[in-house]
N, C-alpha and C positions, 0 to 999 in steps of 0.2 A: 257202228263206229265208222268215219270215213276214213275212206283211202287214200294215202298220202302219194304224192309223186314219188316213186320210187327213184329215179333218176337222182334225185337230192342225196341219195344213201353212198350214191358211187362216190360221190367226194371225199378225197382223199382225208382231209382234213381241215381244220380252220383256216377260215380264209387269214391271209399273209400279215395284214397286218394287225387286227385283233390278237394274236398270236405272239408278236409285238408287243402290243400293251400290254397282255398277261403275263409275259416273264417282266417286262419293266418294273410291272405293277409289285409282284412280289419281290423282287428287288427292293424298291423303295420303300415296301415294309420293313425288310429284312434291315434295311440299312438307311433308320430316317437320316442322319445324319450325312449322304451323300447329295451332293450337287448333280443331277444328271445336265446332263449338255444332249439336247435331241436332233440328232445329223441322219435322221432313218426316212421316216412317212414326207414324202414331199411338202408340208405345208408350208404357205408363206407365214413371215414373224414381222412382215415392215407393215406400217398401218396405208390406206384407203390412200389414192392421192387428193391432194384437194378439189381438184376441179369434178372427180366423183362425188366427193362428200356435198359436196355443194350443189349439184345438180340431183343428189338423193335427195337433199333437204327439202328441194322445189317441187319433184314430184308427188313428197309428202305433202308440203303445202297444197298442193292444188287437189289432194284428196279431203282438203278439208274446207272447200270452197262448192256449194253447190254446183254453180256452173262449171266450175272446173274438174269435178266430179268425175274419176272410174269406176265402173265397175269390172265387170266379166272383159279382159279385151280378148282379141283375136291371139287363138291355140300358138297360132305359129308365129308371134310376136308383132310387135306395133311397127307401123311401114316404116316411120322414123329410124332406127334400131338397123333392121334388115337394109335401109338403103346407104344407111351408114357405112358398112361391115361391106356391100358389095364394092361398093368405092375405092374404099378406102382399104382394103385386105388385097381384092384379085382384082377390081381396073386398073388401081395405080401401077399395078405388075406384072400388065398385059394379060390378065387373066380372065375369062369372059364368065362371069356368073353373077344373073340376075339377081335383082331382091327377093325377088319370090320363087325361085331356087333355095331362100334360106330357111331355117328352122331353128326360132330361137328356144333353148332349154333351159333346163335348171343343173345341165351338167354332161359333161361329154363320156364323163364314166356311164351315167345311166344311157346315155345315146347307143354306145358302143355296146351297151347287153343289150340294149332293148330293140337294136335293130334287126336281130337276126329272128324275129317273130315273121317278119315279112316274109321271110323261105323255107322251104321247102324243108324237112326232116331229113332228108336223104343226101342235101346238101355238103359236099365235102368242104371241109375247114382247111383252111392251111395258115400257120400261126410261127413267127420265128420262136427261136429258144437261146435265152430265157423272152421270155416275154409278160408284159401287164397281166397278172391271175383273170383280171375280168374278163378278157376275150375267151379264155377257155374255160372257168367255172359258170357261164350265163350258157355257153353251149350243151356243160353236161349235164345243167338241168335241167334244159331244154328236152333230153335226148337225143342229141344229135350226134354223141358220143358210144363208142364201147367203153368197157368196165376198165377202172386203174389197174395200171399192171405191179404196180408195186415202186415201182422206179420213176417215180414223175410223170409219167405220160398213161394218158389214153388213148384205148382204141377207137378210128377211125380217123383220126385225125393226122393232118399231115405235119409234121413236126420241119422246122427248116433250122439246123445248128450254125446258132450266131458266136463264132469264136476268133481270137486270137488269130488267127490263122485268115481266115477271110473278115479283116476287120472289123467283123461283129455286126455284118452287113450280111441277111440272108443271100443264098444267091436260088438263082432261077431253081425249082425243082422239074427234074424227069417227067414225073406223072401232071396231070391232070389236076385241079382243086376249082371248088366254084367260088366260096369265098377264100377272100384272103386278107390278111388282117396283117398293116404295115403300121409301123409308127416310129416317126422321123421327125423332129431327134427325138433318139432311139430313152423310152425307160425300158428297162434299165439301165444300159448299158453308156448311155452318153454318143454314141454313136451315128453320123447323120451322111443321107442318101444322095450323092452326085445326080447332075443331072444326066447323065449318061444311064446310071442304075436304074435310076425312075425311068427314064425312055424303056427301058427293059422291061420291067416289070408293067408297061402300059403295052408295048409289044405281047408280052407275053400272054394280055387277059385278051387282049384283042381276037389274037391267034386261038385261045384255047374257052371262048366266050367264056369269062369268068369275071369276078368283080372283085375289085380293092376297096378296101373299107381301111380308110388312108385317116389315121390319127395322127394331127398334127397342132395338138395343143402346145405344145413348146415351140414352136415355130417364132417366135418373138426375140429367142434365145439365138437367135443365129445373129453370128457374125459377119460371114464369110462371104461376102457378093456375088460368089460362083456357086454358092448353095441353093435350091429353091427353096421357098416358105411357104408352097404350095402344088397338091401334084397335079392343078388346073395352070400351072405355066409348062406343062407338058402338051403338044401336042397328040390329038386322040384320049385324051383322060377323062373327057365328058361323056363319053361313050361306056368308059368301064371303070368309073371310080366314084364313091364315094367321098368325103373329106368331113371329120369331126375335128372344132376347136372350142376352145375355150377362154373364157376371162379371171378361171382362178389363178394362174399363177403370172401370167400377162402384167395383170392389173391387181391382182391380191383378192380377187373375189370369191378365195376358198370356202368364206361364211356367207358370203353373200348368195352365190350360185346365180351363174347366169355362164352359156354356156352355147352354141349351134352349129347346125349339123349342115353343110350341103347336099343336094341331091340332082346333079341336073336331072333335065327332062331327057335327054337327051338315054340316059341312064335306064338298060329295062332288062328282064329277066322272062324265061319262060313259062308258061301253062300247062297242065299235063297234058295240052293237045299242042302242046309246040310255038303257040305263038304268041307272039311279043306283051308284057307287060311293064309297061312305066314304072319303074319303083318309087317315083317320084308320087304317083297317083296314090300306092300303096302305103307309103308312108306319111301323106297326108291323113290318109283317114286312121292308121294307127296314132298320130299325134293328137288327132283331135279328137279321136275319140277317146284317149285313154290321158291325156293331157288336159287342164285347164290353162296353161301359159304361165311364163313367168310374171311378178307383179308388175305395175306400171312405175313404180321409185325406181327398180331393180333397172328395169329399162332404161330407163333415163339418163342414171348414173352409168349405165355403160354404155351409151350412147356417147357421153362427156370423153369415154376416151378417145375419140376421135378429132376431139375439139382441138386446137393446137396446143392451150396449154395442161391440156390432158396428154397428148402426145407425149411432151417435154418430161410431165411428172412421172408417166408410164418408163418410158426411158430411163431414167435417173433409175426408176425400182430396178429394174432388169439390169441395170451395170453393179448394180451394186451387190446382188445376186452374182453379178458373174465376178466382181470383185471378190467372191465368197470362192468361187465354182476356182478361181487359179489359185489363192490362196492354198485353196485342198490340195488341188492337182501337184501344184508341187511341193506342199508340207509332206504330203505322204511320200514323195516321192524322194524326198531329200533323206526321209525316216526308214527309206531302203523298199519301197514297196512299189511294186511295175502298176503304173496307173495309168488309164484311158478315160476318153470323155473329158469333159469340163471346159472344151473349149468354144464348142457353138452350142451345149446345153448345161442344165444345171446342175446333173449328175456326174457322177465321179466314180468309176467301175476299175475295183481295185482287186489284185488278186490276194487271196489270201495267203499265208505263211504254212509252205508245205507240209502237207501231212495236217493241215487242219482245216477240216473241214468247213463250211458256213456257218452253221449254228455254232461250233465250237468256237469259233474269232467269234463269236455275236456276243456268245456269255465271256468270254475271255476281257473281251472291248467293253462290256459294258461292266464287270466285277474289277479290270484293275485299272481302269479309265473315266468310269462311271459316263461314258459315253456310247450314244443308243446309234446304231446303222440299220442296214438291213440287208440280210442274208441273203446270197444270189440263189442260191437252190431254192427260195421261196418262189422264183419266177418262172424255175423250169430247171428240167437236168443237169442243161451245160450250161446253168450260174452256177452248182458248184462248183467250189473252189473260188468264189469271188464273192465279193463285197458291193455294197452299193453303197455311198454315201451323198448327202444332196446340200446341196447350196443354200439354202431357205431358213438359215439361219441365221442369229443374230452375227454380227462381226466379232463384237468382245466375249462372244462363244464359241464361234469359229476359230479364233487366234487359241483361245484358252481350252478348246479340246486339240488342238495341232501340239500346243505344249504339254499336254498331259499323255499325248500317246510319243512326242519325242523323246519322253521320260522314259519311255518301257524301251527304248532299244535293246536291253538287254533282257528281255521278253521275248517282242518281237524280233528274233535275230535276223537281219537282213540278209545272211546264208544261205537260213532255210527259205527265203521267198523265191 
């Protein structure tokens, strides 16, 4: 009989949001007759913009043209694509990173597990809390973890408590970590990183040679002009940063999947004889060797968002989104409940009504509101006691789960929050 990774056994549990579905699901057995309204899994609900649809169409066309014919293209995306994305993402914002620095994927969640192949086991993690499940369930079954201790966390890893109290902004930790794993604006929390913070945390990997593995798939989402949308318009961030983004929620390419990773050259790690290695080099060859690329339609069509009137259509998605994201922010808040986030991202980080824990509001919210969220203790310890709720929903459901949970005030009594 073969041997299974043992490491896969230390997990706590089902991953966050499968787990999700499984109560949904028997719910909606239980009770065919409800309407659910889904405010939990970030997915977009707005369709493709046109000038994507259209340039998807073209790419397909020319797949059925001999001469115009792809096949097999290059792992790390077609130049077109990548010179796009440099332009138009970090020159236009002073931010220096080449095309071939980029790495196009089929997803920034698979990015963010699959990068930590490139290091070393013994490598120390360090990870806010709550945070994305993926940063730390691709570590503990990697092994790079000790065993669950029973209370949300594993051993070895450096835990950094994002609350109330330090705005839900890690801050620098005492010890030592080699990676570190940031993501601005903040899932869950809705939470996003001044440029003074980032100076910190680029200060901080400098000083203590370590590297950020800097997710910024929501970066689209920002408002605020004194915010960065990249932590390459930090000075010294090419030296000790990564950066994963994305086109699913940007541009609505959750089914689509397209998705890239930066890495400068600039960017390197050690050998167990101490000297320098390119991560950039290392990650080439785990891309290409364990990647075929994403398709050449897929390309194309996200290529289009760059176009001006891709620009325009992308835009309009994203406000409308955040038409959604203030809507919440302050329905809930009017409904008596302390809310953060929703103003530079699409999430909405609510505290729950005391004395009740996260899963309890989750079955609560979703048996007398028939409305789905998702539990902050799913992301880490110190989300209990809070909520997540996301913007990605339709409007005429947005508005009609805000009236369905204004109902319950006397449920939820604004007292106990």
């Amino acid at each position: 009989m073969a041997r299974i990774n043992d490491h896969y056994l230390k997990l706590a549990a089902g991953y966050l949001f499968p787990e999700i579905a499984r109560r949904v699901k028997e719910f909606a057995q239980a009770h065919p007759q409800a309407r659910l309204i889904r405010l939990g899994i970030g997915d977009v609900t707005l369709p493709l913009p046109n000038a994507v649809i259209e340039a998807f169409h073209r790419g397909v066309e020319e797949l059925a043209g001999q001469k115009s014919f792809k096949g097999y293209g290059p792992e790390q995306g077609y130049g077109f694509l990548r010179e796009a994305i440099a332009q138009n993402d970090y020159r236009a914002r002073g931010a220096s990173v080449e095309a071939d620095e980029i790495f196009i994927s089929d997803g920034s969640k698979c990015d963010t597990g699959n990068i930590q192949e490139v290091f070393s086991l013994d490598c120390r993690i360090a990870v806010a809390d709550p945070v994305y499940p993926v940063y730390v369930d691709t570590n503990v079954m990697a092994g790079r973890t000790g065993p669950y201790d029973g209370k949300g966390r594993y051993g070895g890893i450096l835990y950094m408590p994002c609350t109330e109290e330090n705005g839900f902004v890690p801050e620098l930790p005492e010890e030592r970590a080699d990676l570190i794993y940031l993501c601005f604006p903040n899932n869950p929390t809705g939470a996003v990183a001044s440029r003074q913070v980032l100076k910190g945390w680029v200060e901080y990997a400098r000083k203590n040679d370590s590297i950020i593995l800097y997710d910024a798939a929501y970066e689209a989402f920002i408002s605020d002009p004194s915010i960065p949308h990249s932590i390459f318009e930090i000075d010294g961030a090419r030296e000790v940063a990564m950066e994963f983004r994305s086109f699913s929620k940007t541009a609505g390419f959750t089914g689509t999947r397209c998705a890239f990773t930066v890495i400068p050259k600039e960017l390197a790690g050690r050998d167990a004889g101490g000297g320098r290695v390119p991560i950039h080099r290392l990650w080439m060859r785990r891309h290409t060797t364990k990647f075929n690329g994403v398709s050449y339609p897929v390309q194309v069509a996200a290529a289009a968002v760059y176009s001006p009137e891709g620009k325009a259509q992308v835009r309009r998605l994203i406000d409308a989104y955040m038409e959604n994201a203030r809507l919440i922010r302050e329905g809930m808040a009017e409904c008596g409940f302390k809310v953060f986030g929703g103003a530079n991202a699409p999430y909405i980080w609510l505290k729950t009504p005391k004395g009740m824990g996260s899963w309890e509001f989750f079955d609560q919210l979703l048996a007398k509101a028939n409305v789905v969220g998702t539990p902050g203790s799913g992301f880490g310890p110190a989300g209990e006691g809070y909520f997540r709720l996301s913007a990605f929903g339709q409007r005429a459901d947005v508005e009609e789960a805000l009236a369905r949970i204004n109902r319950l005030k006397g449920f939820f009594v604004p007292e106990r929050i």
